[in-house]
C-alpha positions in Angstrom: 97.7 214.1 -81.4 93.7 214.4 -80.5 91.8 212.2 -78.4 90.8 210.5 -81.0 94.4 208.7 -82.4 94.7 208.2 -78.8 92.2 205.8 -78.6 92.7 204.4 -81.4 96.6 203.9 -80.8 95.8 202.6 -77.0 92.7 200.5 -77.6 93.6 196.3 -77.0 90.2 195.2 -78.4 88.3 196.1 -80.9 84.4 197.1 -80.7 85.4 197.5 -77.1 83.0 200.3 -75.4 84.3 202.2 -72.0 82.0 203.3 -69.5 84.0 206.4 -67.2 81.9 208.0 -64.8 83.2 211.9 -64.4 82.3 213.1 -61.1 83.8 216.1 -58.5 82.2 219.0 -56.6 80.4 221.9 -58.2 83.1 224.3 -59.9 85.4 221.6 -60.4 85.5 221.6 -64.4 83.9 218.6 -64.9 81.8 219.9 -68.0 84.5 221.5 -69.4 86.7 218.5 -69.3 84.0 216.6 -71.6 83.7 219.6 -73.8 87.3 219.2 -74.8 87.1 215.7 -75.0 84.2 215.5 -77.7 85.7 218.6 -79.0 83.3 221.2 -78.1 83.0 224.7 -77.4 83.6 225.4 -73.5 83.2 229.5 -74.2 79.8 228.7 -72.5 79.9 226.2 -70.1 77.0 226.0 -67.3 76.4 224.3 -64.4 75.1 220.7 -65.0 72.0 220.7 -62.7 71.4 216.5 -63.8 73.9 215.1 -66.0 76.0 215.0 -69.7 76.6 211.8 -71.6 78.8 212.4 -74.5 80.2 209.2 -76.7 83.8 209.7 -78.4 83.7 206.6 -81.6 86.4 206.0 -83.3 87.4 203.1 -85.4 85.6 200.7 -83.5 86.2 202.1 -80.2 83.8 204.3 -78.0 83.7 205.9 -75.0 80.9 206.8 -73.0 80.9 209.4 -70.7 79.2 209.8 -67.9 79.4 213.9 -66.2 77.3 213.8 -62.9 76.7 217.2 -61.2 78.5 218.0 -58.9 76.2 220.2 -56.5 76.0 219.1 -52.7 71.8 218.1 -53.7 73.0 216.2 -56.5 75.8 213.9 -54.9 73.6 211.6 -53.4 72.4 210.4 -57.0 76.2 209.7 -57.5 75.4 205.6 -56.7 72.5 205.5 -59.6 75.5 205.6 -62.2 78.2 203.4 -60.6 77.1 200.1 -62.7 79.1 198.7 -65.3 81.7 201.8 -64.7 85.7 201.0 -66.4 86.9 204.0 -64.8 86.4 206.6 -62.5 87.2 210.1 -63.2 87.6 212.5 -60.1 87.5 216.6 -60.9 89.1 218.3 -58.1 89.4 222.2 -58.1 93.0 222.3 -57.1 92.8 226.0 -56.0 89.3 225.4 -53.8 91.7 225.1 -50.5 88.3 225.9 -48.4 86.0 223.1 -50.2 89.6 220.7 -50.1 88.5 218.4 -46.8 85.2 218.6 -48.2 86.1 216.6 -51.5 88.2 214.7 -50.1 85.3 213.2 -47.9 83.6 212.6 -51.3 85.8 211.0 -53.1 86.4 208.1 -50.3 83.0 207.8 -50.0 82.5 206.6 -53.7 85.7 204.4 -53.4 84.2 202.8 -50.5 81.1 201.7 -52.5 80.9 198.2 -53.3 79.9 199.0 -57.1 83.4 200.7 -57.4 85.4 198.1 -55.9 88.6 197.7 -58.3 87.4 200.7 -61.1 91.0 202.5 -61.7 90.6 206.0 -60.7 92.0 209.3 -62.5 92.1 212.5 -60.5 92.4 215.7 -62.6 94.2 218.1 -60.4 92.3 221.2 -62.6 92.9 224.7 -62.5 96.4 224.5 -62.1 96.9 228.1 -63.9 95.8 229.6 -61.1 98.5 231.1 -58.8 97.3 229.5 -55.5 96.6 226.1 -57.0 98.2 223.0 -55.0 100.4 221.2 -57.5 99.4 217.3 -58.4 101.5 215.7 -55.8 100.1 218.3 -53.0 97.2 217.4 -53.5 97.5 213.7 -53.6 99.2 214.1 -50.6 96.2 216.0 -49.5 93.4 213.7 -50.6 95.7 210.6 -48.9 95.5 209.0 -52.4 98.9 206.9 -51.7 97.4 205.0 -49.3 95.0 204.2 -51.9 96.2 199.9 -52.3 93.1 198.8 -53.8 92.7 199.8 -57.2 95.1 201.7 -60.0 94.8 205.1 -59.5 96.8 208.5 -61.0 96.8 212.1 -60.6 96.9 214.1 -63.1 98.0 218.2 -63.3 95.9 220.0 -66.0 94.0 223.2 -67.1 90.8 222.3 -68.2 89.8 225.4 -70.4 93.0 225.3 -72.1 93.3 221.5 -73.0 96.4 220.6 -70.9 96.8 217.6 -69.0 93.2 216.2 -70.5 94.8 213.9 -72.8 97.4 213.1 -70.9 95.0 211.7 -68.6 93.2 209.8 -71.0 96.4 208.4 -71.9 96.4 206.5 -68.8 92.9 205.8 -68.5 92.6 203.9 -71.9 95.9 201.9 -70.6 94.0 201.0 -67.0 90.2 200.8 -67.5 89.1 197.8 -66.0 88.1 195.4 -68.3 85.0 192.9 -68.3 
């Protein structure tokens, strides 16, 4: 089942549009991530110096999203895109154990923003075929996330460049994007 009959299966309104802002540090598989979503290539994948906006439609449903750069002179453009945003979608590099403390600074800085107040958050826990990766629940455990109270949130195990875990994610974004 593609991301499309996902959508399709999960959406509750019709003509509905999402707005999911994909952020995470450099190297995180952000990119990638949206190039299996809208079903691209990801043989060559570059940094994102700026930003990627890629739509998914389908029967009356569309997504927009949002991939913000990830590189330390890029995050403080982060707050330029947090308006109108259904979901947040966090990119963590699950074997990056030296950037670790790093994003998890990040990430509680954008859920402490007044823009994101309530947006459901999804943290892919990438790169989980690597041998040295933390598993999903290490790294929530890591980042603190379940003494996040104020907003839905899940963690989600996947391999970018291989497709797994992606739409398992999507799954449960499409079930918790906050709705206007």
């Amino acid at each position: 089942m593609g991301l499309l009959s996902i959508l399709k299966r999960l959406r509750s309104s019709p003509d509905k549009e999402l707005r999911l802002l994909l952020l995470g540090l450099d190297n995180a598989g952000k990119t990638t991530i949206l190039k299996i979503l809208s079903s691209e290539d990801i043989n060559h994948v570059t940094p994102t110096a700026g930003f990627n906006i890629k739509s998914v439609t389908s029967d009356g449903f569309k997504l927009n999203v949002w991939d913000i750069g990830g590189h330390k002179k890029i995050r403080p453009y982060w707050k330029n895109y947090f308006e109108n945003t259904d979901v947040l979608i966090y990119v963590v590099d699950s074997a990056d154990k030296k950037r670790l403390e790093e994003t998890g600074l990040e990430l509680y800085e954008l859920l402490s923003d007044d823009k994101l107040h309530d947006v459901p958050l999804l943290v892919y826990a990438n790169k989980q075929d690597l041998t040295d990766a933390l598993t999903a629940s290490e790294l929530a455990e890591a980042l603190g996330l379940p003494s996040i109270k104020n907003r839905a949130w899940q963690i989600q195990a996947c391999t970018a460049k291989e497709g797994v875990g992606v739409k398992e994610g999507m799954e449960w974004v499409c079930k918790n994007a906050k709705r206007k």
